[in-house]
N, C-alpha and C positions, 0 to 999 in steps of 0.2 A: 258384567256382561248380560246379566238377566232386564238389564233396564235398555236394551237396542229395542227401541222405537220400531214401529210395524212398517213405517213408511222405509228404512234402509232394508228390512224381510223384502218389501214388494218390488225394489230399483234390485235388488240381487235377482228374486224371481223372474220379474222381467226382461233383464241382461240375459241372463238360461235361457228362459224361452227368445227370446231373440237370437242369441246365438246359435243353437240346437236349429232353430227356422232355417237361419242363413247357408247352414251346410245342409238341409235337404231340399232347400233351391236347386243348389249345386251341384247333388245327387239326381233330383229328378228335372233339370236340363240336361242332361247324361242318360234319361230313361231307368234309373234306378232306384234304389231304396236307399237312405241313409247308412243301412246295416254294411250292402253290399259294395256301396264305398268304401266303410271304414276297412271293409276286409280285402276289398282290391288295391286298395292304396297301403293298405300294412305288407301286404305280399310283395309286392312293387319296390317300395321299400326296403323291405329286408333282401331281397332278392336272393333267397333262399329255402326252400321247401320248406315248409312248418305242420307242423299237426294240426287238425282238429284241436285236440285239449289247447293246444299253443294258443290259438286265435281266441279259442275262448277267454281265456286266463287275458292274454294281453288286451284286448277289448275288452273285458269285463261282459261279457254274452253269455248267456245259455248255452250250454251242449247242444238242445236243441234246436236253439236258436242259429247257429255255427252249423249243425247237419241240412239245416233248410236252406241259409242260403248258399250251400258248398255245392250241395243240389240242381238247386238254379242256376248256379255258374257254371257248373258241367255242362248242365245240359244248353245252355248258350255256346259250351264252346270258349270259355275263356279262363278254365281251369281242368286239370286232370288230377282225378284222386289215385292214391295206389297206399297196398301194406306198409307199414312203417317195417325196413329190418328189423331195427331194434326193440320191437315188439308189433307183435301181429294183430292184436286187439283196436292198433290208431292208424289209426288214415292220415296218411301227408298230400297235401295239398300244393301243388306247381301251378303258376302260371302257364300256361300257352302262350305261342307266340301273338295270338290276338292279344291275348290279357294283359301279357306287355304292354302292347299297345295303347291298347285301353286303358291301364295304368297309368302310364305316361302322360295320357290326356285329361286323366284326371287329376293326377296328382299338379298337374300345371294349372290347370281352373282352379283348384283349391290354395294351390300357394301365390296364384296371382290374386285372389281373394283375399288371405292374409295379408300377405305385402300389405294393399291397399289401403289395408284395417290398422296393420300396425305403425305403417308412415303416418297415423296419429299422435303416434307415441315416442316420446326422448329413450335411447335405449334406456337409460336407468329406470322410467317408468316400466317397461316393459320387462325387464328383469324382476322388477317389484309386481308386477301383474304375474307373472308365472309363478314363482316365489310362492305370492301369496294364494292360487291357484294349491299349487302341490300343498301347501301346510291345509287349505282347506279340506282337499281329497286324503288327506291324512287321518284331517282331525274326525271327518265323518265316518273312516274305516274303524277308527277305534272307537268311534259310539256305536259302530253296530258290530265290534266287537271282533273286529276281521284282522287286528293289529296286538 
């Protein structure tokens, strides 16, 4: 493995940054941040109250990074924060009925964007695209030691 050539490093980097590009198109034709997508369309989603730490953890974000934009979606008006019962220390985070909304419209831009992307691909490639996806976000969690 020590002998992959720099040119397959730069067609994977590449790919990244393309990708990562393509959904904050997506996000700021919406007037947002990439962050604030991934967290309005996780909520949307799940379509279930979630904590702070939740969002963090499943997006892989900052605490403070998850406090700032739970912030600006308040105060837009397309989330409400409140105590968690089950412990007073976490904030649960809900949609509004705008944020539904919002949701909605987004989660449809982004999976009509999908679509699009992966009607390039024979399911079996795309099964071997994800696949090989999860064993990379694996293999880099146990190099930095999070596995």
């Amino acid at each position: 493995m020590a002998n992959l050539g720099s040119e397959l490093f730069d067609r994977y980097y590449e790919s990244w940054w393309g990708i990562e590009a393509a959904y904050e198109k997506i996000a700021a034709t919406h007037g947002v941040t990439s962050n604030i997508l991934n967290i309005i369309t996780l909520l949307y989603k799940k379509r279930t109250p979630m904590t702070q730490n939740d969002l963090s953890r499943d997006l892989h974000l900052s605490r403070q990074t998850v406090t700032s934009v739970v912030d600006s979606l308040e105060h837009r008006g397309l989330v409400t924060r409140s105590i968690a019962e089950s412990d007073r220390r976490s904030r649960v985070v809900v949609l509004t009925d705008e944020g539904q909304v919002f949701g909605r419209k987004l989660g449809r831009a982004m999976r009509k964007m999908e679509l699009d992307a992966f009607g390039l691909f024979s399911e079996e490639e795309l099964h071997a695209l994800v696949d090989g996806m999860e064993k990379l976000w694996h293999g880099l969690s146990r190099a930095l030691g999070e596995e």
